[in-house]
N, C-alpha and C positions, 0 to 999 in steps of 0.2 A: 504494500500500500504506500501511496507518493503523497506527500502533501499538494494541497493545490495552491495557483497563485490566483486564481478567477474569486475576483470579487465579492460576485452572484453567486459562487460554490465554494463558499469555505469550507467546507465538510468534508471529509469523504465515509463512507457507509460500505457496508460487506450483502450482498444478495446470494441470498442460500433458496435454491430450489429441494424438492423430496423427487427421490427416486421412491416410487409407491409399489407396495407390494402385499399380497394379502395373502394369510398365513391359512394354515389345514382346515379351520373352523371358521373363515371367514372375517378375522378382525384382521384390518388395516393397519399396516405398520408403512411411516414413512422414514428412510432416512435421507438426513439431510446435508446437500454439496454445495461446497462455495462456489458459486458461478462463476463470479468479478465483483471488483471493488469501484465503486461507484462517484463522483465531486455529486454534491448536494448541497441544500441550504434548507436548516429546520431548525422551527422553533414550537415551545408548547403552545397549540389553539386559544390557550385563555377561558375565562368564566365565560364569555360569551357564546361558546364553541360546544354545544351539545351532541352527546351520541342521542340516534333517535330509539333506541333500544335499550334500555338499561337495567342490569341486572339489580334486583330488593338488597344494594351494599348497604353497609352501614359508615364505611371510611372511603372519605372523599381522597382521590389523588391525584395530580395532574399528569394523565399518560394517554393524551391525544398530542401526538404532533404534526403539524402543519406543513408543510415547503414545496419547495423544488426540486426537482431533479432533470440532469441536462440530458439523461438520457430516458429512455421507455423501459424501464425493469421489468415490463410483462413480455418481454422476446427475451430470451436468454443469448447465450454468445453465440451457438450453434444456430440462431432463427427462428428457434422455437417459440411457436407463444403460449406463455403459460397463462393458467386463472388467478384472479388474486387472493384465490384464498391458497394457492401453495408458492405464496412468497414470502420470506422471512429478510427482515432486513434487522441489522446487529452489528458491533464494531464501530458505531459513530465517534468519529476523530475531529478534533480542531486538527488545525494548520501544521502544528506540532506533534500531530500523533497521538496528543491525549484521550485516552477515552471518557465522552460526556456523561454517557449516562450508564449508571454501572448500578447494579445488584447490590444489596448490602445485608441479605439475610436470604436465607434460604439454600436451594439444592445453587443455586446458581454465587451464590455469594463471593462479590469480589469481581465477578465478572460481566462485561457486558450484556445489558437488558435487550431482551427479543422481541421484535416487533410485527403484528401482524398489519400487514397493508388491508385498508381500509378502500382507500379512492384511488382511482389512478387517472388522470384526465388529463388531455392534451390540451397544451394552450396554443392555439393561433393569432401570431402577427398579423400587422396590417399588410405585409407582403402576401398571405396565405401560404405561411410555411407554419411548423410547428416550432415556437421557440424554446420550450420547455414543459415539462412535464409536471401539473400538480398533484400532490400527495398527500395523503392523510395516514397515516399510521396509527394503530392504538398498542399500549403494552400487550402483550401475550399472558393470557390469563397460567397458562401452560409455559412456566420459566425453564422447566426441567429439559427440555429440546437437547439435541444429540448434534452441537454447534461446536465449532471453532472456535 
């Protein structure tokens, strides 16, 4: 993974697809490949920024995030397009390689938080070309994932 120098992508982000495969008795089992590492730009959605589904919690936490990304993470390297519900994004860096958002209890502790993609929508210039990709991410209720 390379730091970026693009203004618009300070981030860079890890895209992990599943190889799906489903065992004697029927239960699906994914595991999960790093694709490519990604420039992006995310920040948390904020109180204004509702999921329209929400589970009876009782602790509130801020793990909707919001951005960009310069490329489509629903094609993988090969041209494949995946759904977004088998995309995992994880490994979000600043500039210098630090990772932002990190686990601090549990099976994952210590380690970077896993994200399941939410939106993926293309945005078009006034050229009608695609200038960038917006994104919605929410935390993985499921931290335990079989990730890098």
């Amino acid at each position: 993974m390379t730091c970026s120098n693009d203004a618009f992508y300070p981030l860079n982000a890890e895209i992990f697809y599943p190889v799906v495969s489903q065992g004697a008795y029927g239960e699906v089992t994914k595991t999960w490949t790093l694709d490519r590492s990604v420039v992006c730009s995310l920040s948390t959605a904020g109180s204004r920024f509702r999921e329209q589904v929400t589970p009876n919690v009782d602790i509130s936490l801020e793990s909707i995030l919001i951005g960009r990304f310069k490329e489509d993470i629903r094609v993988d390297t090969a041209g494949e397009g995946r759904s977004i519900t088998n995309i995992a994004v994880t490994n979000i860096k600043d500039r210098l390689l630090n990772a932002i958002y990190l686990e601090t209890s549990g099976v994952r502790d210590g380690l970077s938080t896993l994200f399941e993609v939410s939106t993926v929508s293309p945005q078009v210039g006034p050229f009608g070309t695609v200038e960038y990709y917006r994104v919605i991410l929410s935390r993985s209720e499921n931290q335990g994932g079989d990730f890098a």
